[in-house]
CHARMM internal coordinates of N, CA and C (Angstrom, degrees):
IC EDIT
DIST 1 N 1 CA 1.4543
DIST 1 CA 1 C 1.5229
ANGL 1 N 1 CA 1 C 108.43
DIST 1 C 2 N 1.4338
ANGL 1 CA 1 C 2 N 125.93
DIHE 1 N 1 CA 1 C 2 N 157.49
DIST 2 N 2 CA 1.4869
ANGL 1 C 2 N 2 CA 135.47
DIHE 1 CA 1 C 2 N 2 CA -151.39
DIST 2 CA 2 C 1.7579
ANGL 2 N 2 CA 2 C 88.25
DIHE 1 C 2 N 2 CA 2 C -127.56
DIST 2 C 3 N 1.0331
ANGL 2 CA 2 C 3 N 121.48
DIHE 2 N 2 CA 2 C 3 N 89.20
DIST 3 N 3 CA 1.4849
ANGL 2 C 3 N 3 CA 111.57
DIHE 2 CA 2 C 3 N 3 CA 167.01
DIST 3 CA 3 C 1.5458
ANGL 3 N 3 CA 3 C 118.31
DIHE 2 C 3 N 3 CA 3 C -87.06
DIST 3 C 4 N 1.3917
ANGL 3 CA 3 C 4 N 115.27
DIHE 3 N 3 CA 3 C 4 N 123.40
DIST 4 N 4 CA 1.1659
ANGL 3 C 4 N 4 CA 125.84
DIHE 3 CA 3 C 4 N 4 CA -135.13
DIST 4 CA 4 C 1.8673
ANGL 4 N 4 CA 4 C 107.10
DIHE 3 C 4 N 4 CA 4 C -108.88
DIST 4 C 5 N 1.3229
ANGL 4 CA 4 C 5 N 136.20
DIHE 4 N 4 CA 4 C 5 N 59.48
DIST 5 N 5 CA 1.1484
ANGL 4 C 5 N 5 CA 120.47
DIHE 4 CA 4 C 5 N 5 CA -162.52
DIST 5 CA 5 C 1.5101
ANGL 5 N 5 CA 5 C 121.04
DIHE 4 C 5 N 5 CA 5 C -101.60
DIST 5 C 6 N 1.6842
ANGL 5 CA 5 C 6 N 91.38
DIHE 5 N 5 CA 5 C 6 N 112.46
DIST 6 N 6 CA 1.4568
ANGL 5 C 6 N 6 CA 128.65
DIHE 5 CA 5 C 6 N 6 CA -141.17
DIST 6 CA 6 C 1.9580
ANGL 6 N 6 CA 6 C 93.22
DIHE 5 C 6 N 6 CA 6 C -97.03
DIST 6 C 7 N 1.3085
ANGL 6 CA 6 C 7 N 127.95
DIHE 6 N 6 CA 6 C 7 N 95.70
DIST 7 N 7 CA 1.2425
ANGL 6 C 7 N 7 CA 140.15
DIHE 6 CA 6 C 7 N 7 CA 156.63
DIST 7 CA 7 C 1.6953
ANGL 7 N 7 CA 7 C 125.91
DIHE 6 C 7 N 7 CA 7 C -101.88
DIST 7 C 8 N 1.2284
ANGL 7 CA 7 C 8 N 104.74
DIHE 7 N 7 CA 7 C 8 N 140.05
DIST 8 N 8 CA 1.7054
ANGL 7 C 8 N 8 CA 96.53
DIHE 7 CA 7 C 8 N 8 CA -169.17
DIST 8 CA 8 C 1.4161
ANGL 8 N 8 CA 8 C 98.88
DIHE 7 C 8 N 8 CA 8 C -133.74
DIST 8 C 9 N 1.8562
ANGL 8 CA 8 C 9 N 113.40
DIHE 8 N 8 CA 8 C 9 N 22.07
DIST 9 N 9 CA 1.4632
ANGL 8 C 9 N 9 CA 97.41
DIHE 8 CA 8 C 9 N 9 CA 135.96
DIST 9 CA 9 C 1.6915
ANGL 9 N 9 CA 9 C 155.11
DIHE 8 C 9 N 9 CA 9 C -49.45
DIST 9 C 10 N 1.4276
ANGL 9 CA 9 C 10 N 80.96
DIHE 9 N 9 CA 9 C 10 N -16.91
DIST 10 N 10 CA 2.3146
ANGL 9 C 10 N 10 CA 87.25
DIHE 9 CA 9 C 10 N 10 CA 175.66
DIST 10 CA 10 C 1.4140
ANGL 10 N 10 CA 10 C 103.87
DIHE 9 C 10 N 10 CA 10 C -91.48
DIST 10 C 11 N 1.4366
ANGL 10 CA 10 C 11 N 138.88
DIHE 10 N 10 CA 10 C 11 N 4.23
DIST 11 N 11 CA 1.2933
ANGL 10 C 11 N 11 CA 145.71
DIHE 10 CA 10 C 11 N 11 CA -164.75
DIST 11 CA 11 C 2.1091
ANGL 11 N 11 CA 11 C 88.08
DIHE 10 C 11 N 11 CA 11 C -65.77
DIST 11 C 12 N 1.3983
ANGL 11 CA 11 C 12 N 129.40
DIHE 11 N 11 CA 11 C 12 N 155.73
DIST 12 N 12 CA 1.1773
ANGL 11 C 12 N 12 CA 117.20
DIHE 11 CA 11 C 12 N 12 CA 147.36
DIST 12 CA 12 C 1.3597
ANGL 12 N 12 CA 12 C 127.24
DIHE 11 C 12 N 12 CA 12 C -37.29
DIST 12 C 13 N 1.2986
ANGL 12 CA 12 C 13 N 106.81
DIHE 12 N 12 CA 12 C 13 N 143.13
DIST 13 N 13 CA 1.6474
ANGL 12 C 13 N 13 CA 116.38
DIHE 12 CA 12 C 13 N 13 CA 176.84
DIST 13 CA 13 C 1.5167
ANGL 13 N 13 CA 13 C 111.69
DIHE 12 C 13 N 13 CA 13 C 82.71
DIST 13 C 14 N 1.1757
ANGL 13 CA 13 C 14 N 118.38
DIHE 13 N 13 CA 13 C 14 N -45.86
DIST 14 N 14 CA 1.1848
ANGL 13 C 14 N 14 CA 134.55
DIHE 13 CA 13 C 14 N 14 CA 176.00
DIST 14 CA 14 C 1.5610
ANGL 14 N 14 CA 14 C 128.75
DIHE 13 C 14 N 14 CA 14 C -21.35
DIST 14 C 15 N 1.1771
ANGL 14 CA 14 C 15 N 145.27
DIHE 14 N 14 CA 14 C 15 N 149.02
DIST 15 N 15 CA 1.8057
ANGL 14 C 15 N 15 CA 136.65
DIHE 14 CA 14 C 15 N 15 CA 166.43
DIST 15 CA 15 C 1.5669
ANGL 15 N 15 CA 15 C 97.78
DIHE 14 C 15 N 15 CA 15 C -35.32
DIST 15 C 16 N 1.0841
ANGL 15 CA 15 C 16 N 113.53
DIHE 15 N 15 CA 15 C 16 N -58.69
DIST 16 N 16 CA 1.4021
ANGL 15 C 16 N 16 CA 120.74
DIHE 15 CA 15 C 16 N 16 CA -141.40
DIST 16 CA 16 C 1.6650
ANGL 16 N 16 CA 16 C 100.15
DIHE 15 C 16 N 16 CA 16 C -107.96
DIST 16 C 17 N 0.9883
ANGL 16 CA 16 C 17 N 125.24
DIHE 16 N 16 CA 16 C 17 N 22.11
DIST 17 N 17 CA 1.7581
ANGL 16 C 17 N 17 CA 129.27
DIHE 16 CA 16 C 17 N 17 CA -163.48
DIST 17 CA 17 C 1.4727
ANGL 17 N 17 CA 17 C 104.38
DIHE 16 C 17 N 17 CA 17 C -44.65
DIST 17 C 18 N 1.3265
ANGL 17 CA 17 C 18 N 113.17
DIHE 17 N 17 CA 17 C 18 N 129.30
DIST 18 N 18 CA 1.5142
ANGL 17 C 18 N 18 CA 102.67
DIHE 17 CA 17 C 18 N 18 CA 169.63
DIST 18 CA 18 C 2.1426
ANGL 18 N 18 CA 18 C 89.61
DIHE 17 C 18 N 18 CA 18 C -131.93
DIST 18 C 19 N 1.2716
ANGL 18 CA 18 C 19 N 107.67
DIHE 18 N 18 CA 18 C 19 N 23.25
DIST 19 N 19 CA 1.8268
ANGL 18 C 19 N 19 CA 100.82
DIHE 18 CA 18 C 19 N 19 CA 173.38
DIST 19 CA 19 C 0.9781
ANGL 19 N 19 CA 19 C 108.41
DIHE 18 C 19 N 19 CA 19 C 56.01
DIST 19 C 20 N 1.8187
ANGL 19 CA 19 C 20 N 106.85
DIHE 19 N 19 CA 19 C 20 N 41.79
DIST 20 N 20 CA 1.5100
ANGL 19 C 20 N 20 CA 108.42
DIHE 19 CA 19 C 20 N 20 CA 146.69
DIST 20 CA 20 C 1.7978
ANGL 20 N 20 CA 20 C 114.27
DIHE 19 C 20 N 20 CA 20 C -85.34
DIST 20 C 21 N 1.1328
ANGL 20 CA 20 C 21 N 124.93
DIHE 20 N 20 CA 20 C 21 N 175.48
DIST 21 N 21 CA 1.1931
ANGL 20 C 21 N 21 CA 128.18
DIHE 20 CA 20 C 21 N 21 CA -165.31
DIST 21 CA 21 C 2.0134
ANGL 21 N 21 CA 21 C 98.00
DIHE 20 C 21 N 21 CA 21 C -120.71
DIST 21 C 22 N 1.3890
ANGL 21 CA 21 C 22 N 90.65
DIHE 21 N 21 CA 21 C 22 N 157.91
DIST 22 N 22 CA 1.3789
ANGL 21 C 22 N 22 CA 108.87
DIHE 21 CA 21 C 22 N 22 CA -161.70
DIST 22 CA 22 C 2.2438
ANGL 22 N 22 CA 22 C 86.97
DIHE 21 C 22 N 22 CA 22 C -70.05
DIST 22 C 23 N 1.1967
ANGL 22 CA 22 C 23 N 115.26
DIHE 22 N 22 CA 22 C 23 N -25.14
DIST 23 N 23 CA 1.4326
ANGL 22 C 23 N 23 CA 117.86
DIHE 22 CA 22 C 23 N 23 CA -177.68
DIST 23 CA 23 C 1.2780
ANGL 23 N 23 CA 23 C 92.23
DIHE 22 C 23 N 23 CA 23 C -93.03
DIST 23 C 24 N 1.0922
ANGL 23 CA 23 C 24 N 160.32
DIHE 23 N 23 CA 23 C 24 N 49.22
DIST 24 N 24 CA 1.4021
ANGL 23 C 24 N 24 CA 153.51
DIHE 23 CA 23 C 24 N 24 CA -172.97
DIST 24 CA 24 C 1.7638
ANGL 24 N 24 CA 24 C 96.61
DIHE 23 C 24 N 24 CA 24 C -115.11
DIST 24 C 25 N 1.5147
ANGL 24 CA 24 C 25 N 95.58
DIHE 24 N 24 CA 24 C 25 N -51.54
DIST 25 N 25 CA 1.8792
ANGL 24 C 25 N 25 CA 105.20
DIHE 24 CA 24 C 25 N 25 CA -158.54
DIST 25 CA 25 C 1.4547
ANGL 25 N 25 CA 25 C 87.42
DIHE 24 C 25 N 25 CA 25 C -74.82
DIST 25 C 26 N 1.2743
ANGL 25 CA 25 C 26 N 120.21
DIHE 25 N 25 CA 25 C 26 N -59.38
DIST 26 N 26 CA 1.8271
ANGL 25 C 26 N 26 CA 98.41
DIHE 25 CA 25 C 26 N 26 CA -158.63
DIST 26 CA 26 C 1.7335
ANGL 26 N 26 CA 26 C 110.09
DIHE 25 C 26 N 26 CA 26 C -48.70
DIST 26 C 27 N 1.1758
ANGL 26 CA 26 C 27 N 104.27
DIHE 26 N 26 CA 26 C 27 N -22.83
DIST 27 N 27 CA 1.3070
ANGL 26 C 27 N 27 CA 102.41
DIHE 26 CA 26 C 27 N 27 CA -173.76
DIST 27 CA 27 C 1.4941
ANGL 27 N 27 CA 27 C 117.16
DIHE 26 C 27 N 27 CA 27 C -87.62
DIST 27 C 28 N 1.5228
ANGL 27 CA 27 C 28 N 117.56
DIHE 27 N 27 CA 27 C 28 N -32.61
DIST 28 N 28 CA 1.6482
ANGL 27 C 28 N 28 CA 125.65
DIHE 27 CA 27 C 28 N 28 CA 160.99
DIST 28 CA 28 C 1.2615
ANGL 28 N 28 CA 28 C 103.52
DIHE 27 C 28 N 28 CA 28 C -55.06
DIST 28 C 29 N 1.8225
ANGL 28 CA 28 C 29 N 136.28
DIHE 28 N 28 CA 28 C 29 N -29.14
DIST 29 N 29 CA 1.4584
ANGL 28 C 29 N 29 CA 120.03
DIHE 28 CA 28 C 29 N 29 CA 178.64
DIST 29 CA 29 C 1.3420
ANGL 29 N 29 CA 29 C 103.50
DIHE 28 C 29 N 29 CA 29 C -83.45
DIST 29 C 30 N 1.6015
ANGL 29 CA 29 C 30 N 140.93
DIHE 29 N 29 CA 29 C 30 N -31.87
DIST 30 N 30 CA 1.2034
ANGL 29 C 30 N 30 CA 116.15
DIHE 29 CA 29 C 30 N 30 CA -179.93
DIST 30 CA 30 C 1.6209
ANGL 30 N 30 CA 30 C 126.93
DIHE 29 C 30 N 30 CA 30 C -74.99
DIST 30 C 31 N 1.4861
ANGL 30 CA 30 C 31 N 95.70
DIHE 30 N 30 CA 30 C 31 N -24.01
DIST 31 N 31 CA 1.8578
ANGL 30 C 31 N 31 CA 94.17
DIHE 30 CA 30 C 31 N 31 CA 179.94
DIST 31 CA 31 C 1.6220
ANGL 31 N 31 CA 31 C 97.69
DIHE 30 C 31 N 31 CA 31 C -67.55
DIST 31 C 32 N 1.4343
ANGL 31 CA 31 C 32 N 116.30
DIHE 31 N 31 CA 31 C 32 N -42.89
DIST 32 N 32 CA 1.6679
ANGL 31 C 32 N 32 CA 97.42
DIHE 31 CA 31 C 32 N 32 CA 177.59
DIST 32 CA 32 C 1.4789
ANGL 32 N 32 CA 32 C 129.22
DIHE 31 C 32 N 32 CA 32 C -73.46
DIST 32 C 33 N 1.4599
ANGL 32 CA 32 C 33 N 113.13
DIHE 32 N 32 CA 32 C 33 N -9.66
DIST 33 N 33 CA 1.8157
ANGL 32 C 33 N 33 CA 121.82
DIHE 32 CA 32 C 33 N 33 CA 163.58
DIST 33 CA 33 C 1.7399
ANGL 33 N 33 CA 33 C 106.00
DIHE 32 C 33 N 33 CA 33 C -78.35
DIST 33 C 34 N 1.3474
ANGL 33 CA 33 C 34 N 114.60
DIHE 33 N 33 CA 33 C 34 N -35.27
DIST 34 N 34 CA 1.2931
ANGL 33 C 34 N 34 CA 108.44
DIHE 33 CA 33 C 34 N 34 CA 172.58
DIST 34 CA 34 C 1.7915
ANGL 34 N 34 CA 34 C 115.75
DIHE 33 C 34 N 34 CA 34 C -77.99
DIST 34 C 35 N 1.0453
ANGL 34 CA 34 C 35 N 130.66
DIHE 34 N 34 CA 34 C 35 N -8.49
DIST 35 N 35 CA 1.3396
ANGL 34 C 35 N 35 CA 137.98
DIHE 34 CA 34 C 35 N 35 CA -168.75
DIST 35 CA 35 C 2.1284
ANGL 35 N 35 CA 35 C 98.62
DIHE 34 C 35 N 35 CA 35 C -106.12
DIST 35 C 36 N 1.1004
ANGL 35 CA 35 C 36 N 99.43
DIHE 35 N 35 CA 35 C 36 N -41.02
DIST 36 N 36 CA 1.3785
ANGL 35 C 36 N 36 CA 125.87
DIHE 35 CA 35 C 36 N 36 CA 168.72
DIST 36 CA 36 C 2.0168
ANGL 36 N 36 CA 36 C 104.78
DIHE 35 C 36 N 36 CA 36 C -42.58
DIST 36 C 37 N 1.0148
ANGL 36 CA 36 C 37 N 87.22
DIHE 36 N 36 CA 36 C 37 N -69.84
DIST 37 N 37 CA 1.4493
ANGL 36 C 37 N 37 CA 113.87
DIHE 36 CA 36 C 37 N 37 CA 170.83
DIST 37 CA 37 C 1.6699
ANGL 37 N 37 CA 37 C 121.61
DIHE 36 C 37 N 37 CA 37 C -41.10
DIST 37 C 38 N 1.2750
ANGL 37 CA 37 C 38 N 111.96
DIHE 37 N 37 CA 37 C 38 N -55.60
DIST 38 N 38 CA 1.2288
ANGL 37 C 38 N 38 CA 120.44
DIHE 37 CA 37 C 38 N 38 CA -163.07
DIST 38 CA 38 C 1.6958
ANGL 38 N 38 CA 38 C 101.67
DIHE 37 C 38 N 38 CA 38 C -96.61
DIST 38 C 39 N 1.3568
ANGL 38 CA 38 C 39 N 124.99
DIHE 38 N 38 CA 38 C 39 N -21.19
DIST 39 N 39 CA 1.1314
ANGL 38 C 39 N 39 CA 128.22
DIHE 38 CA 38 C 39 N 39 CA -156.37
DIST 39 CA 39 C 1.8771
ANGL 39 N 39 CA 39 C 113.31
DIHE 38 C 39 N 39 CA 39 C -106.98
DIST 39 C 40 N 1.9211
ANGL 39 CA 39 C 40 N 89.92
DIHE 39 N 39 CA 39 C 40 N -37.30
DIST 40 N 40 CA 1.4587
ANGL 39 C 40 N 40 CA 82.16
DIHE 39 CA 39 C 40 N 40 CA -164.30
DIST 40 CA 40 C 2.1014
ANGL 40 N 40 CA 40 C 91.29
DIHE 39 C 40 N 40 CA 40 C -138.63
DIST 40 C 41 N 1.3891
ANGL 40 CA 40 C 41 N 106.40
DIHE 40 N 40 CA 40 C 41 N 42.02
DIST 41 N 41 CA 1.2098
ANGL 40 C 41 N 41 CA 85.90
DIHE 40 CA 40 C 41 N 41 CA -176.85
DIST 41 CA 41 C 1.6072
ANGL 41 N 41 CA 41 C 123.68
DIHE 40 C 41 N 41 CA 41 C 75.70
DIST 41 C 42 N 1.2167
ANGL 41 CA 41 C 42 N 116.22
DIHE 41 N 41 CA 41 C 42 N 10.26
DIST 42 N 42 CA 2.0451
ANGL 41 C 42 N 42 CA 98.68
DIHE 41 CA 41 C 42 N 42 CA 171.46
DIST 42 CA 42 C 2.0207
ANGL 42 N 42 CA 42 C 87.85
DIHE 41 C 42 N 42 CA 42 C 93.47
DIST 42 C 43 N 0.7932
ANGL 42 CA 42 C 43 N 138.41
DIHE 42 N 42 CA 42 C 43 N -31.22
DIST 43 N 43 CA 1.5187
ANGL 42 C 43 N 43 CA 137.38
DIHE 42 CA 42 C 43 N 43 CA -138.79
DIST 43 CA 43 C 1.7657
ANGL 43 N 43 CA 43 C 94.82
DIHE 42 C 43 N 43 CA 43 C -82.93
DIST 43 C 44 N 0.7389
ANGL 43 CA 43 C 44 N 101.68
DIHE 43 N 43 CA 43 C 44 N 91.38
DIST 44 N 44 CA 1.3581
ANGL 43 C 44 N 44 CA 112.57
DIHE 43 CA 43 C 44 N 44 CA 174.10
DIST 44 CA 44 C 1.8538
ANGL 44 N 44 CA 44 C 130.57
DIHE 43 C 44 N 44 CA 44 C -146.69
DIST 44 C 45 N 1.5482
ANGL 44 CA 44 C 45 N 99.82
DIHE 44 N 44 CA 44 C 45 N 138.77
DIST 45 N 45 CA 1.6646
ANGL 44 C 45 N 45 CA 96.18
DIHE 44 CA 44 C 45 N 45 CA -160.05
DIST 45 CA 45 C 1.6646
ANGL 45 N 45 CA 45 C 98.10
DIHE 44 C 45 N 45 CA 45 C -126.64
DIST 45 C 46 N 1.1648
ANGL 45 CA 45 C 46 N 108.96
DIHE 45 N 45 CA 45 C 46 N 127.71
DIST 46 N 46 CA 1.6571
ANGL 45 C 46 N 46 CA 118.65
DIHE 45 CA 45 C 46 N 46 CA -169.45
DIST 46 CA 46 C 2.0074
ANGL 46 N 46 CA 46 C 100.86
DIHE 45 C 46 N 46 CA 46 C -108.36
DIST 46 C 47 N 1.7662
ANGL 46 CA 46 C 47 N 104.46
DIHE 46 N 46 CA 46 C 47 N 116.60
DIST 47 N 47 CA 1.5819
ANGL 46 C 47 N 47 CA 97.42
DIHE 46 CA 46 C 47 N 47 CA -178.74
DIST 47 CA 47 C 1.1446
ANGL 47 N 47 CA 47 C 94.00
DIHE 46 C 47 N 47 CA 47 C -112.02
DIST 47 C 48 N 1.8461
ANGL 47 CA 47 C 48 N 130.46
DIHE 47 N 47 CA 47 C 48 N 144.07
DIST 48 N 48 CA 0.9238
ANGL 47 C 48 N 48 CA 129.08
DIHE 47 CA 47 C 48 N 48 CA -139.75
DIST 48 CA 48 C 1.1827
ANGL 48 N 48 CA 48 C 87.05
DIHE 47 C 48 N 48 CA 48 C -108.90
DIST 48 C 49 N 2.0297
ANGL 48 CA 48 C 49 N 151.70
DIHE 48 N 48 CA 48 C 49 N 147.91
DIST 49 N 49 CA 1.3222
ANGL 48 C 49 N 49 CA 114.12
DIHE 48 CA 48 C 49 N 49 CA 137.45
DIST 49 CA 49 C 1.6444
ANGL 49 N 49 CA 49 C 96.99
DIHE 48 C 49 N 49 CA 49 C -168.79
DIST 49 C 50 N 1.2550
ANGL 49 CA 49 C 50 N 109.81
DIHE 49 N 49 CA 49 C 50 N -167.82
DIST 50 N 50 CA 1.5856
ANGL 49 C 50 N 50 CA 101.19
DIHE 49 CA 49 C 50 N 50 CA -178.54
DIST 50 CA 50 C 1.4382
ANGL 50 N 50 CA 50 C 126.89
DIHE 49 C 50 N 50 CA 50 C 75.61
DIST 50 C 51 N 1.4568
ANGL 50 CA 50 C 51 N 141.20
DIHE 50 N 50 CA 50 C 51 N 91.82
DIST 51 N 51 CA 1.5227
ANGL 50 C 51 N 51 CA 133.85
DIHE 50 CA 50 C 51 N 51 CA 167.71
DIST 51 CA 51 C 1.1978
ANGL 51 N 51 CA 51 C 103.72
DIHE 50 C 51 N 51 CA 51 C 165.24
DIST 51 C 52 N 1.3268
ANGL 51 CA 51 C 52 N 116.13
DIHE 51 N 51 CA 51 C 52 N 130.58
DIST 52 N 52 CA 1.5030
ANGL 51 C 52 N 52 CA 96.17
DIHE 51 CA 51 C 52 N 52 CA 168.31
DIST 52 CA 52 C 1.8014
ANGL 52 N 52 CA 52 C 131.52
DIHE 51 C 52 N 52 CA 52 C -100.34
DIST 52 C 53 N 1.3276
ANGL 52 CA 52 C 53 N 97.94
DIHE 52 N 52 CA 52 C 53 N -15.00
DIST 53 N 53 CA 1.3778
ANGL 52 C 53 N 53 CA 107.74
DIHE 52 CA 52 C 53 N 53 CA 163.65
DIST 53 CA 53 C 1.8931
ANGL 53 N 53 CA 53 C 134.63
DIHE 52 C 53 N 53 CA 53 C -57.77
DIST 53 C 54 N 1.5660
ANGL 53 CA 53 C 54 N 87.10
DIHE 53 N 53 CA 53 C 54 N 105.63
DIST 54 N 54 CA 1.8954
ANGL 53 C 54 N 54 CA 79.14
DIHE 53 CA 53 C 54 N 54 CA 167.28
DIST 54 CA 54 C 1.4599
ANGL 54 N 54 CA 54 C 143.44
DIHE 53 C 54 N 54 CA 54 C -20.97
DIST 54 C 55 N 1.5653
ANGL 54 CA 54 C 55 N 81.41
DIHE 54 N 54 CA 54 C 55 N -77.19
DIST 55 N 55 CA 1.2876
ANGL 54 C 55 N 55 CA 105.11
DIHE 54 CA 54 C 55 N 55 CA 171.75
DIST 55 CA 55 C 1.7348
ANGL 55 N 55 CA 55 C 133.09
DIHE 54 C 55 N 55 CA 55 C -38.99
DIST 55 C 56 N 1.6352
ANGL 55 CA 55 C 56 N 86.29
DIHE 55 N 55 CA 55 C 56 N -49.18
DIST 56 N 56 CA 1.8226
ANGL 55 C 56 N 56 CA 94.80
DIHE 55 CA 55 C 56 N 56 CA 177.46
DIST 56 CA 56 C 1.5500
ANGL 56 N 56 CA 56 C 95.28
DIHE 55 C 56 N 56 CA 56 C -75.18
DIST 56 C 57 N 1.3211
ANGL 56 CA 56 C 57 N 155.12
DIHE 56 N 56 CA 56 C 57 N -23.67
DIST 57 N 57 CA 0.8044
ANGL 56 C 57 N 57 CA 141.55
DIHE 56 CA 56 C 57 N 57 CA -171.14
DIST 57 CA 57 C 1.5954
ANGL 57 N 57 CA 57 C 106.50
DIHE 56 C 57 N 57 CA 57 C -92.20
DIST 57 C 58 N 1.6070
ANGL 57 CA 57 C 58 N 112.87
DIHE 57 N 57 CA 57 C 58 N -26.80
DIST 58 N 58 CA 1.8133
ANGL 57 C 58 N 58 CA 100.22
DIHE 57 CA 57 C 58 N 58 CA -179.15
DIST 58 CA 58 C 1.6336
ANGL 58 N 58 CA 58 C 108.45
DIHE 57 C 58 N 58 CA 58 C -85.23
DIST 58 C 59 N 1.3727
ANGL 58 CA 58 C 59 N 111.83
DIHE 58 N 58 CA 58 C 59 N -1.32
DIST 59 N 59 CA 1.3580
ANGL 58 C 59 N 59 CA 121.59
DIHE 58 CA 58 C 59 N 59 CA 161.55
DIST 59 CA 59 C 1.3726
ANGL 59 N 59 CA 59 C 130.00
DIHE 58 C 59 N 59 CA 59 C -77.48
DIST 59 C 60 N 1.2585
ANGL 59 CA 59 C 60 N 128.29
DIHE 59 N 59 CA 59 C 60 N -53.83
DIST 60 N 60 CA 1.2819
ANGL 59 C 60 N 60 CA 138.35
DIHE 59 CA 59 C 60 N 60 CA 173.02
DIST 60 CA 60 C 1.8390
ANGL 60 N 60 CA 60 C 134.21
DIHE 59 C 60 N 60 CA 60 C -69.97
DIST 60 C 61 N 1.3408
ANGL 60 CA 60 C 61 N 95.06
DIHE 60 N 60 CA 60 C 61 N -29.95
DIST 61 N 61 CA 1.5834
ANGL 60 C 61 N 61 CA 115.93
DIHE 60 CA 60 C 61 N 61 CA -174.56
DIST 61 CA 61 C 1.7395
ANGL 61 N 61 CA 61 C 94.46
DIHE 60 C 61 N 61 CA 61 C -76.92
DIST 61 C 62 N 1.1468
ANGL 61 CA 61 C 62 N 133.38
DIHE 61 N 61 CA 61 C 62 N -57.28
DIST 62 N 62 CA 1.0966
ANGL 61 C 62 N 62 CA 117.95
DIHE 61 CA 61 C 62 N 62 CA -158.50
DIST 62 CA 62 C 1.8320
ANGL 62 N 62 CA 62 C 89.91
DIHE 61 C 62 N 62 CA 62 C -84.00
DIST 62 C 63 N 0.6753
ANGL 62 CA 62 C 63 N 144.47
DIHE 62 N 62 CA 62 C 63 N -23.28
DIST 63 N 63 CA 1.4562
ANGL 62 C 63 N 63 CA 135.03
DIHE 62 CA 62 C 63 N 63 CA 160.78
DIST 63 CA 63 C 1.6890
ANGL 63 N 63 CA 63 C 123.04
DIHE 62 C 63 N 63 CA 63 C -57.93
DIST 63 C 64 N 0.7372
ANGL 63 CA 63 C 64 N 104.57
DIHE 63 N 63 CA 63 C 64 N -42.61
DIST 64 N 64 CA 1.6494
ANGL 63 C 64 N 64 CA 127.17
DIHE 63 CA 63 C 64 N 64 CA -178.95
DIST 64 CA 64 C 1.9139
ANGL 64 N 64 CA 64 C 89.79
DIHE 63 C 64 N 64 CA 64 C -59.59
DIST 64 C 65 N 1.3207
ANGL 64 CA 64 C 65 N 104.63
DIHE 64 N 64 CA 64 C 65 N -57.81
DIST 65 N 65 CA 1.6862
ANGL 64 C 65 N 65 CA 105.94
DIHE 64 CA 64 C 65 N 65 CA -161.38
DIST 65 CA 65 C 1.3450
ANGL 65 N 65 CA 65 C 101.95
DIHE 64 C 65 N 65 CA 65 C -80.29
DIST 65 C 66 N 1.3138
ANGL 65 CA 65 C 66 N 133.14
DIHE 65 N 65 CA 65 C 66 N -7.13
DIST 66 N 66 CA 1.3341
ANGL 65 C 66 N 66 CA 143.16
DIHE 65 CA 65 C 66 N 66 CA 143.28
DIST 66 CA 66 C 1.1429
ANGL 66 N 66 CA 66 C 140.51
DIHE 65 C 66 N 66 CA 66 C -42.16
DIST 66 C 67 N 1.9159
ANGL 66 CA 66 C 67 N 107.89
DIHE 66 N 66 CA 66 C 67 N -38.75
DIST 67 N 67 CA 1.2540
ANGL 66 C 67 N 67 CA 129.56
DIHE 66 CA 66 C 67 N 67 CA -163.25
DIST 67 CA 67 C 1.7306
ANGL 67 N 67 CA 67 C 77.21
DIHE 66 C 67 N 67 CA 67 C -104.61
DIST 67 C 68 N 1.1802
ANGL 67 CA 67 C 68 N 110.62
DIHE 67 N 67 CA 67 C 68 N -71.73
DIST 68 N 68 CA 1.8152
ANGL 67 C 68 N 68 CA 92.77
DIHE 67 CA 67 C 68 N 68 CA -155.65
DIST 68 CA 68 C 2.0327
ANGL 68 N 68 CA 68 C 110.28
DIHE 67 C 68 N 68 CA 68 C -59.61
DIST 68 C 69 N 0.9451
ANGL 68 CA 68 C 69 N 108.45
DIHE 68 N 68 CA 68 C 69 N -23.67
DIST 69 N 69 CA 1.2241
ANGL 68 C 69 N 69 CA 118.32
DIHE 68 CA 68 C 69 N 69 CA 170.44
DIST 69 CA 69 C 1.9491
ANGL 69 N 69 CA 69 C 114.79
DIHE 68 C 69 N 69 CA 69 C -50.27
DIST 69 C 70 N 1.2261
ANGL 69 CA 69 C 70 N 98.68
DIHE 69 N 69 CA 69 C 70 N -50.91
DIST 70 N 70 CA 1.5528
ANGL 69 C 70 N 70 CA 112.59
DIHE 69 CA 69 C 70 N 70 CA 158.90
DIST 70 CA 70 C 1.4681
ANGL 70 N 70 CA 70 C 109.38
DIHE 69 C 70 N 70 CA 70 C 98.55
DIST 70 C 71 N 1.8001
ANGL 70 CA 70 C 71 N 93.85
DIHE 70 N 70 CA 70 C 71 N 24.29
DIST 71 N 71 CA 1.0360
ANGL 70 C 71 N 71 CA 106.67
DIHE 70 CA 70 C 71 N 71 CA -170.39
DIST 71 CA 71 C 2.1321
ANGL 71 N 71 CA 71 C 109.38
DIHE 70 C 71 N 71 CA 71 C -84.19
DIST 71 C 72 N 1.6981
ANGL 71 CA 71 C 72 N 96.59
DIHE 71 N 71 CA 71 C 72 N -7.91
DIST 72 N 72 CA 1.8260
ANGL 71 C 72 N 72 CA 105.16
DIHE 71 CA 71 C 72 N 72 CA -166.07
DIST 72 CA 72 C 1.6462
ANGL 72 N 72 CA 72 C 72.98
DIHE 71 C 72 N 72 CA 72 C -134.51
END
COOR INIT
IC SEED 1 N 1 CA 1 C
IC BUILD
């Protein structure tokens, strides 16, 4: 299993900014659902936490549950 601990404090602006981009995470959750996939069976657990921005968070979360959903 891939335990997945998913923070979007380094996003720009952010506490923790390291000039990641608000498109950075949906895409850090699919290489690890696709790696997930090939490695351990699909078995993968995403813990959400870390960021203080809204915004990056009303952006990414419903994308994220998109991607593992398998719905993108």
């Amino acid at each position: 299993m891939i335990l997945h601990n998913l923070g979007h404090d380094t996003c720009e602006g952010d506490y923790g900014d390291r000039g990641l981009t608000k498109g950075f995470f949906p895409g850090l959750a699919a290489e690890v659902k696709a790696c997930a996939e090939s490695v351990c069976s699909g078995r993968h657990l995403v813990l959400t936490h870390g960021g203080n921005r809204a915004d990056v968070a009303e952006y990414i979360f419903p994308r994220i549950i998109e991607i593992l959903a398998g719905e993108k």
